[in-house]
C-alpha positions as CSV (number, residue, x, y, z in Angstrom):
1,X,0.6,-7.1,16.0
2,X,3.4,-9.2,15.1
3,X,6.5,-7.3,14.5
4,X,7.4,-7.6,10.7
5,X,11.0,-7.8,11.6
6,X,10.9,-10.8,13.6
7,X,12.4,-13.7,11.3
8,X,12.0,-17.3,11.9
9,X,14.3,-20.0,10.2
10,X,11.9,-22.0,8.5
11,X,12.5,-24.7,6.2
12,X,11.1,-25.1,2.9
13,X,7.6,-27.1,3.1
14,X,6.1,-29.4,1.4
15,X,3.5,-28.7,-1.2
16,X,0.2,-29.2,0.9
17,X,-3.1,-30.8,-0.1
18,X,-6.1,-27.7,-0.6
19,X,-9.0,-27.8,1.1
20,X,-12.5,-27.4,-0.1
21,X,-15.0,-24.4,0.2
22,X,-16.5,-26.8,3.2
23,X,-13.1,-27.0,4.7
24,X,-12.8,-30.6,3.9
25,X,-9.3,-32.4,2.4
26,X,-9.8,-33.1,-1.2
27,X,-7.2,-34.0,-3.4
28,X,-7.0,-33.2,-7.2
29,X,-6.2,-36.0,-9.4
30,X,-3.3,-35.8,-10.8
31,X,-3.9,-36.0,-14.7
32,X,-7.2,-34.5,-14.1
33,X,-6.1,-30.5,-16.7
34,X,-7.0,-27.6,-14.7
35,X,-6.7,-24.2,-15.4
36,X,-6.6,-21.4,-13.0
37,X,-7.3,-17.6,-13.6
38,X,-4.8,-15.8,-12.1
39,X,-5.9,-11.4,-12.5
40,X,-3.6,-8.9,-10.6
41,X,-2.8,-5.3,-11.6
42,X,-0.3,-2.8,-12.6
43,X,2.4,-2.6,-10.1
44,X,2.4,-5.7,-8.4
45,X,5.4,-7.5,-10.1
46,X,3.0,-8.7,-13.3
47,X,6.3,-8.3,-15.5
48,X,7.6,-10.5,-13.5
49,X,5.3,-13.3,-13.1
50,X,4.5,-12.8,-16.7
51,X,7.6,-12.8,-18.1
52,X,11.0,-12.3,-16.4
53,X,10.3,-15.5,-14.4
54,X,6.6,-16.9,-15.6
55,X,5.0,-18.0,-12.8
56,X,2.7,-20.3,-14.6
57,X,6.2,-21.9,-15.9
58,X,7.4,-22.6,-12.5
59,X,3.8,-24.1,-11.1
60,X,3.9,-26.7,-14.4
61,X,7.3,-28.1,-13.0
62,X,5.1,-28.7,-9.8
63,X,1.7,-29.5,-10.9
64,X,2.1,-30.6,-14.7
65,X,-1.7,-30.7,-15.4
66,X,-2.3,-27.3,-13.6
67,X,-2.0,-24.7,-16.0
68,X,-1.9,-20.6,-15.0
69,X,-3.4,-17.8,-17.0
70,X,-2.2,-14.6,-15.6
71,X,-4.2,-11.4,-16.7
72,X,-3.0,-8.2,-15.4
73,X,-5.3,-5.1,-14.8
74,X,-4.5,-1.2,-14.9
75,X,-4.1,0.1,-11.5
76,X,-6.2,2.7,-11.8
77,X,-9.2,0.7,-13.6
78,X,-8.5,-3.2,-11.2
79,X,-11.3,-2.2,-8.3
80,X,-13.9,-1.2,-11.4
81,X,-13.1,-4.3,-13.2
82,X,-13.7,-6.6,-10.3
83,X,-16.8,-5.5,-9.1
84,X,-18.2,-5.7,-12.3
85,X,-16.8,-9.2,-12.5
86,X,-18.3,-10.0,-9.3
87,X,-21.6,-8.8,-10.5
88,X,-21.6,-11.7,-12.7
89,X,-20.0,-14.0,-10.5
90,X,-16.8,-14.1,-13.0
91,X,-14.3,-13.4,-10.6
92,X,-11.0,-15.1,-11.1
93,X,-9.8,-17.9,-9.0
94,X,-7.0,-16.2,-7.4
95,X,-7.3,-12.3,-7.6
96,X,-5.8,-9.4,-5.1
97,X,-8.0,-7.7,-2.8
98,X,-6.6,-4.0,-1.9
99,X,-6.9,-3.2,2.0
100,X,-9.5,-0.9,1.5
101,X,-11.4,-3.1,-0.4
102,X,-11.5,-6.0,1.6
103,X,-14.2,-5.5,3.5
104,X,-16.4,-4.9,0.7
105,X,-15.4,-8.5,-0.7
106,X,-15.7,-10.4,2.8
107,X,-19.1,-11.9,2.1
108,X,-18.1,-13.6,-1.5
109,X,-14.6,-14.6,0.0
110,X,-13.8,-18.5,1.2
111,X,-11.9,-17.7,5.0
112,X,-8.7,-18.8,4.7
113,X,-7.8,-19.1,8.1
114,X,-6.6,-23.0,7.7
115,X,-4.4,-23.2,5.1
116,X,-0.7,-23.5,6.0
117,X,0.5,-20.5,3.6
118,X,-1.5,-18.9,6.4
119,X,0.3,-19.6,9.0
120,X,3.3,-18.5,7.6
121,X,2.2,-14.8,6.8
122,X,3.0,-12.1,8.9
123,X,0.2,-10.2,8.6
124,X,-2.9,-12.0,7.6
125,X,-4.0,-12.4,11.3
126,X,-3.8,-8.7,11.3
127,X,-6.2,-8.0,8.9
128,X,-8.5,-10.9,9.9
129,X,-12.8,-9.8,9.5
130,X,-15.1,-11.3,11.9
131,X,-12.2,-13.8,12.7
132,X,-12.0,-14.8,9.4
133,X,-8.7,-14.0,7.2
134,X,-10.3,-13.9,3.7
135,X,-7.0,-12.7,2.1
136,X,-2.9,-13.5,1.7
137,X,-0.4,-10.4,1.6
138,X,1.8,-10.9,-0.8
139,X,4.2,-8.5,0.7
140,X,4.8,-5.5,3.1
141,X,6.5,-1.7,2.6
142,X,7.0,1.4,3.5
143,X,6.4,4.7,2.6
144,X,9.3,7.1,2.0
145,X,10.3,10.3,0.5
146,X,13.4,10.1,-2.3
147,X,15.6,12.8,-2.5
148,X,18.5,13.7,-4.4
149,X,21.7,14.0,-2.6
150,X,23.4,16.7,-4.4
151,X,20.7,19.2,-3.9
152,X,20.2,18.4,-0.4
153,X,23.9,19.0,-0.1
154,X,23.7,22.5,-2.6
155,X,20.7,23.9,-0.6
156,X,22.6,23.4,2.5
157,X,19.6,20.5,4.4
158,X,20.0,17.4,6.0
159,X,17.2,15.0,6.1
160,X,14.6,16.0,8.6
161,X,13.4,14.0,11.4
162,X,10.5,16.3,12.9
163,X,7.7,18.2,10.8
164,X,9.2,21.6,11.5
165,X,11.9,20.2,9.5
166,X,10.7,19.0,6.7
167,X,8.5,22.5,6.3
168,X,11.8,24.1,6.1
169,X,14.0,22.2,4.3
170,X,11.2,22.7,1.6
171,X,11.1,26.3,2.2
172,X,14.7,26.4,1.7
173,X,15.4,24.6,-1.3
174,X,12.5,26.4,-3.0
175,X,14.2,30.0,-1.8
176,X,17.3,28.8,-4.2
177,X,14.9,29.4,-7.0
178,X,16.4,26.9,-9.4
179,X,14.8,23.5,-8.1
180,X,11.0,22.7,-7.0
181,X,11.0,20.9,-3.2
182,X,8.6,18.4,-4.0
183,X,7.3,17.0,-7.3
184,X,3.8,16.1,-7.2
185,X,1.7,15.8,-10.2
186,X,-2.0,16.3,-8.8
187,X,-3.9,16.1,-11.6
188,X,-3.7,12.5,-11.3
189,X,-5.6,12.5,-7.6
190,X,-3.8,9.2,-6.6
191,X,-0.2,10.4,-6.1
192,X,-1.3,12.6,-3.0
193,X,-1.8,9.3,-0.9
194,X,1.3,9.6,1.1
195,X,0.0,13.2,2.1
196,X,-3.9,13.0,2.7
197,X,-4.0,9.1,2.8
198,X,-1.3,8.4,5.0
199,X,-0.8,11.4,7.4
200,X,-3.3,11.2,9.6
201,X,-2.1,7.1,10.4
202,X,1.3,9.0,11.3
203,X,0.1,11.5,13.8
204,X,-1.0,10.7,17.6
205,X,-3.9,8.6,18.1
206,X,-4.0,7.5,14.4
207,X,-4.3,4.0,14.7
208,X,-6.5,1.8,12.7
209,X,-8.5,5.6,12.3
210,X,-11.0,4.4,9.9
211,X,-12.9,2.1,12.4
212,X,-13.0,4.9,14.9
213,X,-14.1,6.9,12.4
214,X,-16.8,5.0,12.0
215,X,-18.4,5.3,15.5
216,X,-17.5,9.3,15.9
217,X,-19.8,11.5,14.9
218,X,-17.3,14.1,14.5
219,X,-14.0,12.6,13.5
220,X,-12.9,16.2,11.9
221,X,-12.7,18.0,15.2
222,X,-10.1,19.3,16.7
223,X,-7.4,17.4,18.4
224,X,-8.6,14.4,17.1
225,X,-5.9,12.6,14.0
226,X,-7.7,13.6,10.7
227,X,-7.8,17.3,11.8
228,X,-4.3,17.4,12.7
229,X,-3.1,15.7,10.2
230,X,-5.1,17.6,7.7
231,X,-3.8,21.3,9.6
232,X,-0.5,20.6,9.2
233,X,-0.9,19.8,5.8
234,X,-3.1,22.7,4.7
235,X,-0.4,25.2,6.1
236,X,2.4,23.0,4.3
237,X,0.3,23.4,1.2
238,X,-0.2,26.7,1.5
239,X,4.0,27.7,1.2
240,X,3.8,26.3,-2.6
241,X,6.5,23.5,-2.0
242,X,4.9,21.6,-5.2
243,X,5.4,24.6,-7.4
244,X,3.0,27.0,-8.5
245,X,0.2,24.9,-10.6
246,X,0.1,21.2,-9.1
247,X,-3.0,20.6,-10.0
248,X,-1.9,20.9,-13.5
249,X,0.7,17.8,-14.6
250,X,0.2,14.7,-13.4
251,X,2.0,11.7,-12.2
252,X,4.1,11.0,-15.7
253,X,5.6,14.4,-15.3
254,X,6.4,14.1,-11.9
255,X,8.5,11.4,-12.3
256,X,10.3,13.0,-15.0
257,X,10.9,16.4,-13.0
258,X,12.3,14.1,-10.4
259,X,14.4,12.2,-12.7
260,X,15.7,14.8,-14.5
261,X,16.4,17.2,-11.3
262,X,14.1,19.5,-11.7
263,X,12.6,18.8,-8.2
264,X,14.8,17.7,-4.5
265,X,11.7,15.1,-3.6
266,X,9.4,12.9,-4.5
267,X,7.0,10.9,-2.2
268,X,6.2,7.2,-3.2
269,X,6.6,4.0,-2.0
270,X,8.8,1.0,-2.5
271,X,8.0,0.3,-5.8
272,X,9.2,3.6,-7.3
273,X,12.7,2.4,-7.0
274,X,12.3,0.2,-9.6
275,X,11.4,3.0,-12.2
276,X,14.3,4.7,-11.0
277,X,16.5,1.6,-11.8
278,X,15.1,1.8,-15.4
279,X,15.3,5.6,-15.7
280,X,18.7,6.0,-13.9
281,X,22.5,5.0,-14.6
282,X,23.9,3.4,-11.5
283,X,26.1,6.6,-11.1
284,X,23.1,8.8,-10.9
285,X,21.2,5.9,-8.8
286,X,24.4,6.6,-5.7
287,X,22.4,10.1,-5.8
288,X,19.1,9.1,-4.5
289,X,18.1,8.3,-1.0
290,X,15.4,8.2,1.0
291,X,13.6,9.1,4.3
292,X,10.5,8.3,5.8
293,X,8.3,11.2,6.0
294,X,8.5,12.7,9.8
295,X,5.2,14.0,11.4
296,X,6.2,14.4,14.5
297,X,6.5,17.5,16.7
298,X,9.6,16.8,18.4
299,X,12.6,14.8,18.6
300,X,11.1,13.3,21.7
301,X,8.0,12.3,20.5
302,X,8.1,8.6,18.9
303,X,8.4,8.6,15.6
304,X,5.5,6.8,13.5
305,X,5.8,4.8,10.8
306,X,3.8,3.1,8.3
307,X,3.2,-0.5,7.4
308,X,1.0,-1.5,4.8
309,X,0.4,-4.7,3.6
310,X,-1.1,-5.1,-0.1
311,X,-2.0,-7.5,-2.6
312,X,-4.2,-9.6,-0.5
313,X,-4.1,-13.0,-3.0
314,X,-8.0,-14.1,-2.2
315,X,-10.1,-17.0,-4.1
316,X,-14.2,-16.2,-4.8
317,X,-16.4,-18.7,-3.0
318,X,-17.9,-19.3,-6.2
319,X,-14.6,-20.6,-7.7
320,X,-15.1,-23.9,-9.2
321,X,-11.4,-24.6,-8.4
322,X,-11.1,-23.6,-4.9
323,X,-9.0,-26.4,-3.7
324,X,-6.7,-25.8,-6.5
325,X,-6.1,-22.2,-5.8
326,X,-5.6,-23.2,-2.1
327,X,-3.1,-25.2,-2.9
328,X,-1.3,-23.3,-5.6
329,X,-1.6,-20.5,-2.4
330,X,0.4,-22.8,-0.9
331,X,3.2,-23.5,-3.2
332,X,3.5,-19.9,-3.6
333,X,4.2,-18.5,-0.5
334,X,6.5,-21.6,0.9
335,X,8.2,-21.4,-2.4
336,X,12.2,-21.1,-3.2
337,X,9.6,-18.4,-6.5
338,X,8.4,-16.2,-3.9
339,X,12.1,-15.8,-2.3
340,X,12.9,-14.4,-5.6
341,X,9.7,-12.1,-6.4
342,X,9.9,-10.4,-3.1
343,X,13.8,-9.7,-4.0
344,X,12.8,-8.4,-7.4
345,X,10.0,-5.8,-5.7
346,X,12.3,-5.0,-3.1
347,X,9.2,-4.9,-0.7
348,X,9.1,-6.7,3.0
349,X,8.4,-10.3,3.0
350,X,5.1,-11.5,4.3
351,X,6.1,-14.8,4.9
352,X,8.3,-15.8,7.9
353,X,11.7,-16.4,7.7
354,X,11.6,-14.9,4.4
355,X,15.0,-12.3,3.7
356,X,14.3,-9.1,1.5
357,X,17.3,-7.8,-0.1
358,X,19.8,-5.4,2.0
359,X,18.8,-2.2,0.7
360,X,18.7,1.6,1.5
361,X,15.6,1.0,2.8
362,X,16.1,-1.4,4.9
363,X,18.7,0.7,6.0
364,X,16.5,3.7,6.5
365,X,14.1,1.9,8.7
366,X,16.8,0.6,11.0
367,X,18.2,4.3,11.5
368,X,14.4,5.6,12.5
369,X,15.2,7.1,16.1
370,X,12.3,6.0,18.6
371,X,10.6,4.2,16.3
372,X,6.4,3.1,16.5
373,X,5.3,1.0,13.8
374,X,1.5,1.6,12.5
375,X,-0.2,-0.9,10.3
376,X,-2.8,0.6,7.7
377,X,-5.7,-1.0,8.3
378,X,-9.0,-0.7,5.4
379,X,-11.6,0.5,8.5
380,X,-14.7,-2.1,9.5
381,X,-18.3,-2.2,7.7
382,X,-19.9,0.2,9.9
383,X,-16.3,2.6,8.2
384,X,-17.4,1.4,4.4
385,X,-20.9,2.3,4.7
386,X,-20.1,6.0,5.6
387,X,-17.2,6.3,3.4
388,X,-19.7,4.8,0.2
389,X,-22.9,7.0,1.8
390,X,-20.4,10.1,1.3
391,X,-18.2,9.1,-2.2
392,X,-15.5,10.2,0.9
393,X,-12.3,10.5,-1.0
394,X,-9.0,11.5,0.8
395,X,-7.3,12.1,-2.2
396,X,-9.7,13.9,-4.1
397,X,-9.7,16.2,-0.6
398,X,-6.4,16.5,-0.8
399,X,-6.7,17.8,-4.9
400,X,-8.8,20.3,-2.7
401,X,-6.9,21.6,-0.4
402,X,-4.0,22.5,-3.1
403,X,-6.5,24.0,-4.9
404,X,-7.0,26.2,-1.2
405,X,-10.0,25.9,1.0
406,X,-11.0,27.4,4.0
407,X,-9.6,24.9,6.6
408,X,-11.7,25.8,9.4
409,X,-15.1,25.6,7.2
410,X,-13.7,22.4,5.1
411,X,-13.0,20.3,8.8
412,X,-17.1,21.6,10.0
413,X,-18.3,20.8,6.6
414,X,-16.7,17.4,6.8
415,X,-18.6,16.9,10.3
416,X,-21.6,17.6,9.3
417,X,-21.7,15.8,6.9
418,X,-20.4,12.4,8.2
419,X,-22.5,12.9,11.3
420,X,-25.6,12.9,8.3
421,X,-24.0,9.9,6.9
422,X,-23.9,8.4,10.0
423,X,-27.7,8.7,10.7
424,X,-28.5,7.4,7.1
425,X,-26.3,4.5,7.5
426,X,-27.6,3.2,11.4
């Protein structure tokens, strides 16, 4: 894997020609009115490229008779939308492909392998199918846990750096009785990803887990990354460090018990920040920082990290302006625009040479002792077919286990029914 920190001093290119869906040069005439439909969803910088600084403006001082209609999505309705699109074949021209999705998506996707926005990214090679790279990375981040200084500093706990740690500061800052440890609205399944989603990437052996999974008959055992993970997670769980009812806000009100102090930590990635900038004066701002979430044993063991990569720009076979969408591709990610959007999101560039902002987080990641990066990978076809045989759904598991579960039944259950899953899928 190429190391995300590695810049290059590139130059900025030349808008390139597209190619076709043959792989062929064709060139667009240059009065000839096009118009490309551009979908993404909540969360991705659509304010942005909507309106802060209108992408489709900047792309008209470029290509005058190309013209960009940006539709944005809800988050929590895009992958519905789309495959109901797709069942039609009315998928946009240009549209983002989640990493877990992508796989479902490879066989109405035009490979993308050629195009010199490619070559560029950092980690489109990484998340190559069959040796075809179907989709662009907009950007990069991290995960981390925010926390609020002054608490940290009242309750007497210094960021942790091992599990055992982090188990305890919780335990201690809920034994002051005035603050919760960690805000987590769980009625809203989603926010549990950095828990149930994540962890078991983060533990021993947890790399690229959803392929493996995918040829174990009994990934849930013990000793193996999703049973570990999942262990210490249960016994975390299981001291209350969310409050006593969970399952019973959801993610607005989590965000307000954080901003408002009511709870030490909140678990989120990258993008929260920028609701903290709206929420927060810049006084109360200096109060936040952050840490990535530490799962391992010891000081000596390395510590793991996640990388994902997200909003995979991708264009539909079936696109009637495919060469046009390859080359806006292009423009974009070689752009002086994208410098700017990746600034705005505060995210890791996917594009090389490319300079996020110097930034606590930034910061943070330097400061990771004995680091070992782990990119989240969306798990091959033989993965998807299980997962959509089962409905398997980490983060409705992990709305399970804070309801409480027996763990050693919940882990054989879980076997027995992927090895099933297995055997119906072969």
């Amino acid at each position: 894997m190429k190391s995300y920190l590695k810049a290059l001093g590139i130059g900025t290119m030349l808008l390139m020609v597209g190619c076709g869906q043959g792989g062929e040069a064709t060139e667009a005439k240059k009065d000839e009115k096009v118009e490309l439909s551009f979908v993404t969803y909540t969360g991705t910088g659509e304010e942005y490229m909507m309106e802060l600084n209108s992408i489709a403006e900047a792309y008209s001082k470029v290509k005058p008779n190309v013209t960009i209609k940006m539709e944005k999505v809800q988050a929590t309705e895009y992958d519905n939308t789309m495959k109901i699109r797709n069942s039609a074949q009315k998928l946009p021209d240009i549209f983002p492909v989640r990493v877990v999705t992508m796989e479902n998506y490879k066989n109405i996707l035009t490979p993308l392998n050629d195009l010199p926005a490619t070559k560029v990214n950092k980690f489109a090679n990484d998340y190559a199918i069959d040796g075809n790279i179907y989709g662009l990375p907009m950007y990069g981040f991290n995960e981390f846990v925010y926390y609020r200084k002054s608490i940290f500093k009242e309750a007497g706990v210094e960021v942790p750096t091992t599990w055992g740690e982090f188990v305890d500061i919780s335990t201690k800052i809920k034994a002051t009785d005035k603050y919760i440890p960690v805000a987590l609205g769980g009625k809203d399944s989603w926010v549990v990803y950095p828990f149930n989603e994540f962890m078991p990437f983060l533990v021993s052996g947890g790399n690229d887990i959803w392929t493996k999974m995918g040829v174990d008959d009994a990934p849930f055992s013990k000793g193996k990354p999703f049973y570990t993970a999942y262990e210490m997670l249960n016994n975390y769980y299981k001291t209350k460090p969310f409050g006593d009812d969970p399952l019973g806000y959801g993610w607005d009100q989590e965000k307000s018990m954080f901003v408002s102090k009511k709870a030490a930590m909140l678990a989120a990635g990258q993008w929260f920040y920028l609701d903290l900038q709206k929420d927060l004066s810049k006084e109360e701002l200096d109060d936040i920082g952050v840490f990535v979430l530490p799962a391992r044993e010891t000081k000596e063991d390395p510590f793991r990290y996640l990388v994902t990569a997200e909003v995979f720009l991708s264009i539909p076979k079936y696109s009637k302006n495919a060469a046009e969408a390859k080359e806006f591709l292009n423009w974009l990610f070689q752009s002086d625009y994208y410098k700017e959007y990746v600034k705005y999101m505060n995210v890791l560039p996917s594009v090389e040479g490319v300079e996020g902002n110097d930034n606590l987080f930034n910061e943070t990641i330097a400061n990771i002792p004995n680091p070992e990066v782990v990119l989240q990978k969306g798990g091959d076809a033989k993965y998807r077919d299980i997962a959509n045989f089962l409905s398997f759904d980490v983060k409705r598991m992990g709305q399970e286990m804070l309801q409480g579960v027996d763990f050693e039944k919940y882990m054989d259950d879980l076997n027995n029914r992927w090895k099933e899953a297995r055997e119906n899928t072969k």
